[in-house]
Structures are given as structure tokens and as C-alpha cells.
N, C-alpha and C positions, 0 to 999 in steps of 0.2 A: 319646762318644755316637754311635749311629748317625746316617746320613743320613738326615732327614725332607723327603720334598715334598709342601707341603700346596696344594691347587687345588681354585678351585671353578667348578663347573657348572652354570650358567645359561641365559636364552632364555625365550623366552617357548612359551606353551602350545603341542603336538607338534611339540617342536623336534626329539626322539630323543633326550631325555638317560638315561631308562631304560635304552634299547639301547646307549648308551654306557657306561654304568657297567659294564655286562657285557662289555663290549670292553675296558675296560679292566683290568677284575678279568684277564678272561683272559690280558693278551696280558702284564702285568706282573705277573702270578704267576708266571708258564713263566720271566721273566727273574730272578725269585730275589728280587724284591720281596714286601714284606708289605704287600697293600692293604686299605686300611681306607674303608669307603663309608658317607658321614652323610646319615642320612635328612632328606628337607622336613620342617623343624619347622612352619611353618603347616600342612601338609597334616595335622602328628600334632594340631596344635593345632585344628582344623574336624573332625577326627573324635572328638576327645575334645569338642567343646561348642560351643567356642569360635565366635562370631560377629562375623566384621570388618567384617559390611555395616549393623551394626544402628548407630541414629539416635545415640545415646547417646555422649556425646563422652567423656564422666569412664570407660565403660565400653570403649570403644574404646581409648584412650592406655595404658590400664590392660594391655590385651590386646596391646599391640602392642610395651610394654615391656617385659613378659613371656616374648614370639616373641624378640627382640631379646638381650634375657638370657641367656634357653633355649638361643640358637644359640650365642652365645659360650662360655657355661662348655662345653657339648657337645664345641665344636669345642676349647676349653682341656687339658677331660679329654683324651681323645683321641689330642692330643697327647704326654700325658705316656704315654698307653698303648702310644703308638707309638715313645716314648723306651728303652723297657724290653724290645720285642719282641726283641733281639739280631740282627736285620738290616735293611737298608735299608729305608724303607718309603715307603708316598706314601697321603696323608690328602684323602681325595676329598671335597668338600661338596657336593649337591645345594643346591645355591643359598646364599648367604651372607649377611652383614651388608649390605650394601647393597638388595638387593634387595628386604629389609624394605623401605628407605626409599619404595620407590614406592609404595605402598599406602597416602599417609598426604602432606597439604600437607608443602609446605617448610616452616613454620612450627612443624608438629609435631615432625618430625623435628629441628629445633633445640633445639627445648624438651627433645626426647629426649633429643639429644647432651648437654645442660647438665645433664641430670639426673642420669645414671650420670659424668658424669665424663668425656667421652670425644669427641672432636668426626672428621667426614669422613676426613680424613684419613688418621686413625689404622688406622679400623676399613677403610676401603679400603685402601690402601698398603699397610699395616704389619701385617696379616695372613697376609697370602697369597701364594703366590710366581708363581701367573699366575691367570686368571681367562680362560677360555676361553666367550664365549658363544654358542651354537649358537642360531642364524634360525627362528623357529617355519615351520612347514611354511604357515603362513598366507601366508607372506611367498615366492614364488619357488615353491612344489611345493602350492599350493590343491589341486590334485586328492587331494594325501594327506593332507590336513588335517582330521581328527578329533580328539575329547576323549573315545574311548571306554576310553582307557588309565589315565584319572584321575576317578575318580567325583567328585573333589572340585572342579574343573574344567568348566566350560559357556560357555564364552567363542565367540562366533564370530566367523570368520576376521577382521573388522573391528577388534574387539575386541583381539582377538590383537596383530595388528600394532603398532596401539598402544602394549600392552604391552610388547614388542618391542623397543621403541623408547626407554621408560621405563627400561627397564632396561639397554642398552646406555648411555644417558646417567647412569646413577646411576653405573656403572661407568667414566666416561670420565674418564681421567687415571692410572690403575693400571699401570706401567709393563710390566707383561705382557698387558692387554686383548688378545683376538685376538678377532675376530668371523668363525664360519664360517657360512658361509652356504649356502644351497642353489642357486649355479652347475651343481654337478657332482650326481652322483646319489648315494643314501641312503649306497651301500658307500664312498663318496671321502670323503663327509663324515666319518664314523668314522674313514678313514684317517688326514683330518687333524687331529683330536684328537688321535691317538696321535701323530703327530709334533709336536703341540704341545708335548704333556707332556716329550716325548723330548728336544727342545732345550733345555727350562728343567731338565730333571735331567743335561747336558750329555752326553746318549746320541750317539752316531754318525748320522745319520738325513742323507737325500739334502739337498746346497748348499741353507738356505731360499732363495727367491725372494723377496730386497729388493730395492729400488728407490730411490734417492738421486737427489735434483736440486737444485739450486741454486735457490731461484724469490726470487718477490719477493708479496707480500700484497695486493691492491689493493683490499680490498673487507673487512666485518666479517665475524669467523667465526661459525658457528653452534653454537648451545650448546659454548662454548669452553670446555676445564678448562687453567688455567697453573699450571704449579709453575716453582720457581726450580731453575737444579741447580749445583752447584759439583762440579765432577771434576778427581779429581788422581789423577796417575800414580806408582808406586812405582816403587822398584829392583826390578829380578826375574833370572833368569837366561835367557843365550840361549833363542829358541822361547817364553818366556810371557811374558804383560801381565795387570799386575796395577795394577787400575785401583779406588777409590772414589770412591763419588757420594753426596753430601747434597743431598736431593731433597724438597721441599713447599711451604707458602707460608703464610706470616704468622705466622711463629715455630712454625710443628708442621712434624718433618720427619722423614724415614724415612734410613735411613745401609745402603748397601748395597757389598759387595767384589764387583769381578769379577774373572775370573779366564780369559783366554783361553789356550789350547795350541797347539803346532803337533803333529798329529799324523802318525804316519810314514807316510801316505799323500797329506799335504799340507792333510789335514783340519783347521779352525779349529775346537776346539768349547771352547764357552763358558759356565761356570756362574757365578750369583750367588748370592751368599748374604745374609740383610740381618745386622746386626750393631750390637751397642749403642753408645751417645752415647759410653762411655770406647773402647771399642774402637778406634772411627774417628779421636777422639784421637789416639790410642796411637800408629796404621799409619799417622799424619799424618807422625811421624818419620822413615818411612822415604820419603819422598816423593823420586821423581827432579829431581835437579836439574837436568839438562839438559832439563827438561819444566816449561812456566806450567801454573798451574792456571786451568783452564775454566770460564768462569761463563758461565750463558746459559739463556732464559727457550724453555721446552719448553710447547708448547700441542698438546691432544689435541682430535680432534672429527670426528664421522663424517658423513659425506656418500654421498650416494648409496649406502649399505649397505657404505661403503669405509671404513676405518679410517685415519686418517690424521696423521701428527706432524710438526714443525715446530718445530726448535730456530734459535734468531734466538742468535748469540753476542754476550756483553759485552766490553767493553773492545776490541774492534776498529773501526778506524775506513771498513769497507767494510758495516758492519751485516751480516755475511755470515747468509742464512737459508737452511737445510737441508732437504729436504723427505726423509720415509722413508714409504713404503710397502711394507707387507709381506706377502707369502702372491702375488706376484704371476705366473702363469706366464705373461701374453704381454704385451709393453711397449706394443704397440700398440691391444690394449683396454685400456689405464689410461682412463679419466675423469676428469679435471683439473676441481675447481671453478671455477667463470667468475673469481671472486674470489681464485685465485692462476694470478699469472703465472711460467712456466717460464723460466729465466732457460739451464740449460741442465743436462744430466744428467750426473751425476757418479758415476754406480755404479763400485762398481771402481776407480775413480779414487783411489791411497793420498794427494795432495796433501788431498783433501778427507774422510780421516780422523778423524778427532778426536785420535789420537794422533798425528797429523801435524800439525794445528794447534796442538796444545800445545807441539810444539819451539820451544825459542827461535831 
């Protein structure tokens, strides 16, 4: 079967995700991709009738499990049509299953989840292979911020932000979240979508800019999402690492392979794929034995418009916690919450690998 990468496209109102879709129709058609781009099912659902602001609760839950529904099989078909195209493709979503959820209490959205069958986790995680959301123009570029592109859309800039916000938190814990923001101006931000995409379908694209530190937590995080992760190393041959991760929390959990290169330029590039409950079994057997397997509790949570992760490992007796930020170009504008303390920075540093911490 071909390669499929499916991502979706988020942000709150004139973030640019229109203008992105067309960036990226273009720039990954010329490379020999078949892209495939899923329209906003609320936007189709508000011009076929549909009303999500009306009083009506029995009428509401009705409507939103519906939108909920709508998106899934959409994005299911799709899939399969993208299985059948005879080359590589990538399955774009204008907004996905979670972003439903903001629209609607936490209480509903549980009720949701218990209805169809299906709970957080699933529908985040186990969908999608990144989730890129792009900063409404509310937030950092006010001067360009209009809703003359979406008749369906009347939100003001206050509004917006909000929203914004809503949705980057429904999305926090998905282990490809990237939030781009408006730092740089409208042409960089497009750029870095396509370099987004480009690294999770394991394209060639300029060293990302991560950032590693050793810190220590001194204070509670904000809106925190924890998953549990257990990583184990296989056999591989010289130049790759072939690594699995079981990743979620409270008996739901998502199973993913990676797969690093060395390429003959000295380039690291690195694709994941997720993979089923027998599978990850199966590749359990080839597990390297000169490598423990990894346990340790990964918390996501954004701060200051920064995206920011924090794996604490198990079974060590130095409680070692890991700090990564990423998309960073200058170390000396990072912004550190008051509530982690920098213990000292570790980029680059292979002692503080993960595949170095797993040597016995």
C-alpha cells in the first residue's frame, strides 16, 4: 500500500489556513504527492441549516454528534481513497475531531465520547500523524485580522484569541502539536507549515531548531495533558534506530515505530508510523538487548504562545526531567516559565539521548 500522511489544520479565526491549503496543494503536488484537502464540516453544516448557538440542548448534542460523525467517516472514506490513488499521498483536514470539542462543555463532550464508543484519546492521538496549528491573526498581526474570508465567521479579535486558545488546549498532548505563530511575517509562516509536514513525512528540510534542557518543576503546570510512554529499542543495522513507543493514559493507548537514518550528508531524518496492538507485540521480539526499555511520564502544556514538553523518567533514581522545545531559532529569546527551573542545557549533548539513557 502506498504512503499515506494524514494532518490536520487548525487555529483559530484568520489564522491563514485557506492560504495554506493552497501552499500546500502546490508545493506537494510538484513533489509527486497526491493531495487530498477535507473541507470544514461545521462551516458545510451552518450553510446547510444547521444552528450551534441555538438554546436547545436535545437539539444541540444532536448537531454536534452529527459534525462529530460527519468528520470521521469523511476523514475514514478518504483515507481508503487515498489507499487506492497508486502514489504517495497526504490527507489534509481543515480542522479535525477535537476541535469539535470546543464548541461544547466538557461534560458534553464526555457524554459524546460514551455515546459513539470512542473516548480523547483515540480521536486525538490515534488519528492523525501531526496536527499543526496556526495563531489566528488576532493574536501577534491585529492589524491583519479580519473575517472577510469566511461569511460563516464574525468573531472579534477578542473573541478570537479565546478561541485560539480553546483549541490549542483541546489539541495539547498529540505528539506532533506544533503551534505556529505569527513572530515572523505571513510568507515564513506558510514556510513553516511546509516544513512541518516535511519532517513528519521524513522529507530532507533545514536541522529543525530543538532545544533540550535538563530542568526541575517548581510550581503546578497549566492546563497539563500527561500520557505515560514506554520506549523500547530494536535490533537495526549500522546508521538506523529503530525505536517503539506505547503512549496514552489509563488503559487507552496509541503504539507508534520510529525509524531514524543516517543520511549521506550526515542528515538525521526521521519517520513514524503508528501501528497496531499485535504488531507492537510482534516488534517487541526483536527488542535490543544491550538497551532497558524507557518508561516515563511526558506532560504537554503551552505557555506563553510556546509549546512545551517535559518527560520526567521512571525507574531512575536521579528523577532525571527533560525539557524540549522546538521551532526555536535563537536560545537567548526562549522564555522559561517562573515554574521551571533550568537545571542546565543539554542540546546536542548524546549522554542525554534517550537512546543513551537506555544503554545498560
Amino acid at each position: 500500500m502506498n504512503e499515506i500522511t494524514k494532518i490536520v489544520l487548525t487555529g483559530g479565526p484568520c489564522a491563514g489556513k485557506t492560504t495554506a491549503l493552497v501552499r500546500i496543494i502546490e508545493h506537494f503536488t510538484g513533489l509527486g504527492y497526491q493531495v487530498f484537502t477535507l473541507p470544514e464540516i461545521p462551516t458545510i453544516c451552518i450553510t446547510a441549516g444547521v444552528n450551534y448557538l441555538t438554546d436547545d440542548r436535545q437539539y444541540h448534542y444532536q448537531a454536534e454528534k452529527a459534525t462529530l460523525l460527519m468528520q470521521m467517516h469523511m476523514e475514514d472514506q478518504f483515507m481508503e481513497v487515498a489507499a487506492k490513488c497508486g502514489k504517495p499521498a497526504i490527507v489534509v483536514c481543515d480542522r479535525g475531531t477535537m476541535d469539535i470539542s470546543t464548541y461544547m462543555p466538557e461534560e458534553t463532550w464526555q457524554a459524546l465520547m460514551n455515546d459513539i464508543g470512542s473516548n480523547t484519546i483515540q480521536l486525538r492521538d490515534s488519528r492523525y500523524d501531526a496536527v499543526l496549528h496556526l495563531v489566528s491573526a488576532a493574536n501577534g498581526a491585529e492589524e491583519f485580522y479580519n473575517t472577510d474570508t469566511n461569511a460563516v465567521r464574525s468573531e472579534d479579535p477578542k473573541t478570537a484569541r479565546k478561541l485560539d486558545i480553546k483549541l490549542i488546549t483541546a489539541w495539547n498532548g498529540h505528539p506532533h502539536l506544533r503551534i505556529i505563530d505569527n513572530s515572523n511575517d505571513f510568507e515564513k509562516k506558510l514556510r513553516r507549515v511546509i516544513k512541518e509536514i516535511s519532517i513528519v513525512m521524513g522529507l530532507p528540510v533545514p536541522a529543525d531548531s530543538q532545544r533540550n534542557y535538563v530542568v526541575e518543576v517548581t510550581g503546578e503546570l497549566p492546563d497539563v495533558t500527561e500520557s505515560e510512554i514506554t520506549q523500547t529499542y530494536l535490533k537495526s543495522e549500522p546508521g538506523t534506530e529503530l525505536r517503539l513507543r506505547k503512549r496514552g493514559w489509563d488503559g487507552s493507548y496509541v503504539y507508534l515505530q520510529s525509524i531514524k537514518k543516517q543520511a549521506p550528508d550526515n542528515e538525521v531524518i526521521e519517520t513514524e508510523r503508528q501501528i497496531s496492538p499485535y504488531q507492537y507485540v510482534t516488534m517487541l521480539q526483536q527488542a535490543d538487548p544491550e538497551r532497558e526499555t524507557i518508561r516515563k511520564i511526558r506532560k504537554n502544556f503551552v505557555w506563553e504562545k510556546q509549546y512545551f514538553e517535559i518527560d520526567t523518567f521512571l525507574d531512575r533514581e536521579d528523577d532525571l526531567s527533560i525539557l524540549e522545545i522546538a521551532g526555536v531559532k535563537d536560545p537567548a529569546n526562549i522564555k522559561f516559565p517562573p515554574f521551571i527551573k533550568v537545571i542546565k542545557d543539554v542540546t546536542g549533548n548524546e549522554d542525554y539521548f534517550n537512546s543513551s539513557i537506555a544503554k545498560k
